[in-house]
C-alpha positions, 0 to 999 in steps of 0.5 A, a space after each residue: 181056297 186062295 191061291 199063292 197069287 190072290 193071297 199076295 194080290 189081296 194083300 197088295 192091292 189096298 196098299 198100291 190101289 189108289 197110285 198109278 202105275 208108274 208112281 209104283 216104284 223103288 220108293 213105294 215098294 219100300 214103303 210097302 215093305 217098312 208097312 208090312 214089316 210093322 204090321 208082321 211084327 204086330 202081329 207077332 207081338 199079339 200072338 206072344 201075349 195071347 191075343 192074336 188079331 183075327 180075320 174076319 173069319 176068327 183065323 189068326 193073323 200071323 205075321 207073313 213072309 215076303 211072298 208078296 214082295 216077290 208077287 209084286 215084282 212080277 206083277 210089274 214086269 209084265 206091266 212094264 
C-alpha cells in the first residue's frame, strides 16, 4: 500500500523530474497545477459517460485533490 507521501511523489515526479531544482518555482508549480486540473477533469469527464481511464492495475483513475500540491510545498522547503 502507498503512503499519502509516495502517492504525491509518484505523481510529482514525471512532471518536475527533468527540471533542476532551482528552475521549480511559482511558475511551474502552476503549471503543474493547470496540468493536473485537466487531467482531473478528464478523468472526471470519463467516469460520467461510463468509461472511466484505468491504471495499470484495471482500478480507476479518479479525478484528484490537491494533496500533491501540498506534497510539494513541503518537499521544497526542506530542499530549500
Amino acid at each position: 500500500m502507498l503512503t499519502k507521501d509516495r502517492w504525491a511523489l509518484d505523481h510529482l515526479l514525471p512532471f518536475f523530474e527533468n527540471l533542476p531544482l532551482a528552475a521549480i518555482d511559482g511558475e511551474a508549480v502552476d503549471a503543474y497545477r493547470a496540468f493536473k486540473v485537466r487531467e482531473s477533469e478528464m478523468r472526471r469527464q470519463a467516469i460520467e459517460i461510463g468509461a472511466p481511464h484505468r491504471d495499470g492495475r484495471g482500478q480507476v483513475l479518479k479525478p484528484q485533490g490537491p494533496s500533491t500540491i501540498d506534497t510539494l510545498q513541503w518537499i521544497l522547503s526542506f530542499a530549500l
